[in-house]
OpenMM code with the backbone's topology and positions (N, CA, C; nanometers):
from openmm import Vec3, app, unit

residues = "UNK UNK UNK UNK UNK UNK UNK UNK UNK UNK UNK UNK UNK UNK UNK UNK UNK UNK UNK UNK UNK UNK UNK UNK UNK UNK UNK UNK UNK UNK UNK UNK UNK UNK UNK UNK UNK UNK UNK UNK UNK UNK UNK UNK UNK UNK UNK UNK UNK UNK UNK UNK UNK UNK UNK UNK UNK UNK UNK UNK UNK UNK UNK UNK UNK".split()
positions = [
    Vec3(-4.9004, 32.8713, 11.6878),
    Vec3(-4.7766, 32.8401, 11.6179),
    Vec3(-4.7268, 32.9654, 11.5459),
    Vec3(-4.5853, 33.0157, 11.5441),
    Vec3(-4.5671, 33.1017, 11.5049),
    Vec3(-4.5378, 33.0843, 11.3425),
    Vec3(-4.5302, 33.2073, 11.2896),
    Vec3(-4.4813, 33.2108, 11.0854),
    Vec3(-4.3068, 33.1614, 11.1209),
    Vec3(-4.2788, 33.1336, 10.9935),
    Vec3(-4.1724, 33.0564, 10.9733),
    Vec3(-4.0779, 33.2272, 10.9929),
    Vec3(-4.1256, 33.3197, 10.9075),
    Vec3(-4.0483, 33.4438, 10.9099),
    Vec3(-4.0784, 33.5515, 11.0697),
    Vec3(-4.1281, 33.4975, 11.1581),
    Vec3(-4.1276, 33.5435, 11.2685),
    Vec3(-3.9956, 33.4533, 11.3236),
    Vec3(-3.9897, 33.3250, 11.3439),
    Vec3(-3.8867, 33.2434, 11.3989),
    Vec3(-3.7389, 33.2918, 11.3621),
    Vec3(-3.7445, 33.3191, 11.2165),
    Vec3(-3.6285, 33.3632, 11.1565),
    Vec3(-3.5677, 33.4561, 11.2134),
    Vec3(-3.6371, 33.5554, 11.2220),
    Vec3(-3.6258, 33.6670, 11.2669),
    Vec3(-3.5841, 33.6811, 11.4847),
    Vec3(-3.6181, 33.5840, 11.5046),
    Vec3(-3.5924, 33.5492, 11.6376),
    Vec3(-3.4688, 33.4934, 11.6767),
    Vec3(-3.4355, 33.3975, 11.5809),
    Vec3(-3.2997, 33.3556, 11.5375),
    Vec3(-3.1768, 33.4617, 11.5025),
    Vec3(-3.2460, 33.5583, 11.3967),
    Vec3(-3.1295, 33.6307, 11.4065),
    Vec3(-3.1127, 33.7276, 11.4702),
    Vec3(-3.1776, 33.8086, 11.5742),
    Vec3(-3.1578, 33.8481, 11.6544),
    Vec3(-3.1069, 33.7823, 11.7992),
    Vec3(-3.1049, 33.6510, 11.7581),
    Vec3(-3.0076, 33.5456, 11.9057),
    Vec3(-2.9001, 33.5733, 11.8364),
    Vec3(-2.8285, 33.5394, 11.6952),
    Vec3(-2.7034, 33.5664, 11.6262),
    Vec3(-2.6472, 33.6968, 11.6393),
    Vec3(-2.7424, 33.8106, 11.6612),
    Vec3(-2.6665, 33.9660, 11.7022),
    Vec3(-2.5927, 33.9203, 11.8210),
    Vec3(-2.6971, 33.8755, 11.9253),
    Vec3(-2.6830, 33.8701, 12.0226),
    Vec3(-2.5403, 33.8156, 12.0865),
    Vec3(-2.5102, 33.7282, 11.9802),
    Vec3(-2.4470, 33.6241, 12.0221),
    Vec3(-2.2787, 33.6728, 11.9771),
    Vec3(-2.3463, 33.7372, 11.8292),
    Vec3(-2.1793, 33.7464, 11.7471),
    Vec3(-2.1128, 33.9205, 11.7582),
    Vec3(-2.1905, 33.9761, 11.8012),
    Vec3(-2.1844, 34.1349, 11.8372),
    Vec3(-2.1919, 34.1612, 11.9951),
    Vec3(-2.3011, 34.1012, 12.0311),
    Vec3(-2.3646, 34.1787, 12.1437),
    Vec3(-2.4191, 34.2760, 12.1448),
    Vec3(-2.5067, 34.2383, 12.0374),
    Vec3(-2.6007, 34.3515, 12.0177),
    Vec3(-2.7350, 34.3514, 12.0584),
    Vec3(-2.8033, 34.4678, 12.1438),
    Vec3(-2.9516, 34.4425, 12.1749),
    Vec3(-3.0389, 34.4535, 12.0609),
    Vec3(-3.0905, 34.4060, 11.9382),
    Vec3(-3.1681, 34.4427, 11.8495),
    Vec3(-3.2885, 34.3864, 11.8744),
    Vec3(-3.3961, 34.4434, 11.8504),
    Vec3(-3.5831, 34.4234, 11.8191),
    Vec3(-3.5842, 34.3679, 11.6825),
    Vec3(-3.6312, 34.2839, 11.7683),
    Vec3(-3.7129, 34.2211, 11.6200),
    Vec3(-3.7432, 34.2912, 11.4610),
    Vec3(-3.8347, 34.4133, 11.5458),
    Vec3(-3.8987, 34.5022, 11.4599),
    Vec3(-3.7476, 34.5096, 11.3280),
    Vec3(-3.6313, 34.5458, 11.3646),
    Vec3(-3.5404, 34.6096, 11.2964),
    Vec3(-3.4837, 34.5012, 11.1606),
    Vec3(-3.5422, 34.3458, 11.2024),
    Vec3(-3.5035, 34.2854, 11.0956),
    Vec3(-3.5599, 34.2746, 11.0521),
    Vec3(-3.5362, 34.2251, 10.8688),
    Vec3(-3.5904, 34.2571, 10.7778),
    Vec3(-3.5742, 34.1026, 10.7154),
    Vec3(-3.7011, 34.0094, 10.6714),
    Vec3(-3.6687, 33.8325, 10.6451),
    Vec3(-3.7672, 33.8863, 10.5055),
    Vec3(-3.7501, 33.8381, 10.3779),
    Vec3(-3.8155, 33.8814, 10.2361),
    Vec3(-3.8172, 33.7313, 10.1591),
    Vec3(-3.9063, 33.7004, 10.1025),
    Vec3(-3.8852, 33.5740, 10.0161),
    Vec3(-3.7588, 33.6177, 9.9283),
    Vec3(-3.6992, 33.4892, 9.8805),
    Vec3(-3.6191, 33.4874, 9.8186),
    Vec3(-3.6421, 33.4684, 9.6809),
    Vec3(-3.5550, 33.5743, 9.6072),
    Vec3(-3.6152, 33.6381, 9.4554),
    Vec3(-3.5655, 33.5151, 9.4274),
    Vec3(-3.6313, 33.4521, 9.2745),
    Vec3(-3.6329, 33.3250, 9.1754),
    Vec3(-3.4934, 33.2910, 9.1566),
    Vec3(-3.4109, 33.4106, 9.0996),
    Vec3(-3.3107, 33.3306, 9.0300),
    Vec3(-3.1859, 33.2892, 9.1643),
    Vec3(-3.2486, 33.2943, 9.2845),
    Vec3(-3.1524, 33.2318, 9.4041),
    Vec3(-3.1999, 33.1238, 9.3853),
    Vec3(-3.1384, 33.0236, 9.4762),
    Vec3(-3.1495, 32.9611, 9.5939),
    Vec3(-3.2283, 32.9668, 9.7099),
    Vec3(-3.3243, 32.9221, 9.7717),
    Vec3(-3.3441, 32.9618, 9.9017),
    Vec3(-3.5148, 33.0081, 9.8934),
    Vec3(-3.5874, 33.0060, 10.0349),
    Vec3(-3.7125, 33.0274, 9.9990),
    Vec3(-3.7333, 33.1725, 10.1143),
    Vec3(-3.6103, 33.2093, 10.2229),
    Vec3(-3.6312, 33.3442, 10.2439),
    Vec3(-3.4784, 33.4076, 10.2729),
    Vec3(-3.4901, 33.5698, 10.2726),
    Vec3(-3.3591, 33.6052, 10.2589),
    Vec3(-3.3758, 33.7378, 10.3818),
    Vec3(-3.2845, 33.7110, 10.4446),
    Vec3(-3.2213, 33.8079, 10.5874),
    Vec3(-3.1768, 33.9208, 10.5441),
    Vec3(-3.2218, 34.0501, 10.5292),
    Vec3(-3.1809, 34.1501, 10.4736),
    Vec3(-3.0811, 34.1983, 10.5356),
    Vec3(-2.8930, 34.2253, 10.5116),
    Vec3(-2.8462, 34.2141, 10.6185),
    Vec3(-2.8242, 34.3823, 10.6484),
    Vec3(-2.8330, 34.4811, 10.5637),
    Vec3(-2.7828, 34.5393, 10.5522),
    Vec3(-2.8287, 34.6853, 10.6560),
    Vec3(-2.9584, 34.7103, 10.7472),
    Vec3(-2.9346, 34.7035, 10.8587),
    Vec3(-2.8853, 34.6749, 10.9262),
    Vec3(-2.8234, 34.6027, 10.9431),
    Vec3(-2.7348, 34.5373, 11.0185),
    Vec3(-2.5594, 34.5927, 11.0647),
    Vec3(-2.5343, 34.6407, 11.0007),
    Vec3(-2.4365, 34.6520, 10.9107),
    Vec3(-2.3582, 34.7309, 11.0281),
    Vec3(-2.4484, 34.8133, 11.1085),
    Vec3(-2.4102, 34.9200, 11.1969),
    Vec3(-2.3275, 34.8113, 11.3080),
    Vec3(-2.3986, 34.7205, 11.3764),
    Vec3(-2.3544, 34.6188, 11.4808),
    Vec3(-2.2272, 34.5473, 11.4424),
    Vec3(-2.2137, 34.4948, 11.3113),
    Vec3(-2.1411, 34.4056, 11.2436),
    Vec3(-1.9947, 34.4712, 11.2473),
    Vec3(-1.9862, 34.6049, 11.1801),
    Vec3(-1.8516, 34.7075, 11.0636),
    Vec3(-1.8188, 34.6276, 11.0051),
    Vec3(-1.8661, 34.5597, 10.9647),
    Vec3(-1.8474, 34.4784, 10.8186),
    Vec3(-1.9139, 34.4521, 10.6848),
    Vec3(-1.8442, 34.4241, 10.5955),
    Vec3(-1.9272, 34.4079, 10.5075),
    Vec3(-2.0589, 34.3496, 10.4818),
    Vec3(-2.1240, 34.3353, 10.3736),
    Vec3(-2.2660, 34.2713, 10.3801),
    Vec3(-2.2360, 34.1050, 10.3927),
    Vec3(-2.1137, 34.0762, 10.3293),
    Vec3(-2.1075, 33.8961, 10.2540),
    Vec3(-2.0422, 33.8542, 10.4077),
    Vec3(-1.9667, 33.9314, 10.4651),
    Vec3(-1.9058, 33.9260, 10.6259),
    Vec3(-2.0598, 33.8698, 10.7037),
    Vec3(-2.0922, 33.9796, 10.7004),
    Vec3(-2.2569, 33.9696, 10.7894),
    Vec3(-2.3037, 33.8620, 10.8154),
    Vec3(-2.3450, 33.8443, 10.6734),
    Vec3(-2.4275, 33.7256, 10.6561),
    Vec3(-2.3657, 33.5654, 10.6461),
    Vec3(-2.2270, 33.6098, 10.6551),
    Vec3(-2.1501, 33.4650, 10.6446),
    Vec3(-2.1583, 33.4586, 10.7872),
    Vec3(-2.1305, 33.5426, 10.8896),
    Vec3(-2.1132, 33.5282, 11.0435),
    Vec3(-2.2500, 33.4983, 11.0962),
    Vec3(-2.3476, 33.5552, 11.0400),
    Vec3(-2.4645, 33.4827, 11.0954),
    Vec3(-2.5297, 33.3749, 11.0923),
    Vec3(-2.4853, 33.3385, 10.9524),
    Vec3(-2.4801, 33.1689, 10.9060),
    Vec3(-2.5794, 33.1791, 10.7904),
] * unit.nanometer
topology = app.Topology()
chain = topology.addChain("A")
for resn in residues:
    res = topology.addResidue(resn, chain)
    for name in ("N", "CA", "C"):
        topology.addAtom(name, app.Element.getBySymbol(name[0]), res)
């Protein structure tokens, strides 16, 4: 069975895939627990990302869901 932050990470590299067309590795994303005073129990670092996207960070991560 895989970690919950391996899946994640599989996921959002289907969302490059999907909303860019981008080839990205796994390796390149970045999934971090999510600090206390959020919401949420992990967080998609988007900002690698950023290159595929040309958009902002709140863009990013709103398009990836």
């Amino acid at each position: 069975m895989q970690r919950i932050d391996q899946q994640l990470k599989e996921l959002a590299v289907t969302g490059l895939r999907e909303c860019w067309q981008a080839d990205v590795q796994t390796a390149l994303i970045q999934v971090q627990q999510t600090r206390r005073e959020f919401e949420g129990d992990y967080t998609l670092v988007v900002f690698p990302l950023l290159s595929y996207s040309r958009s902002t960070p709140e863009d990013t991560a709103s398009q990836l869901g």
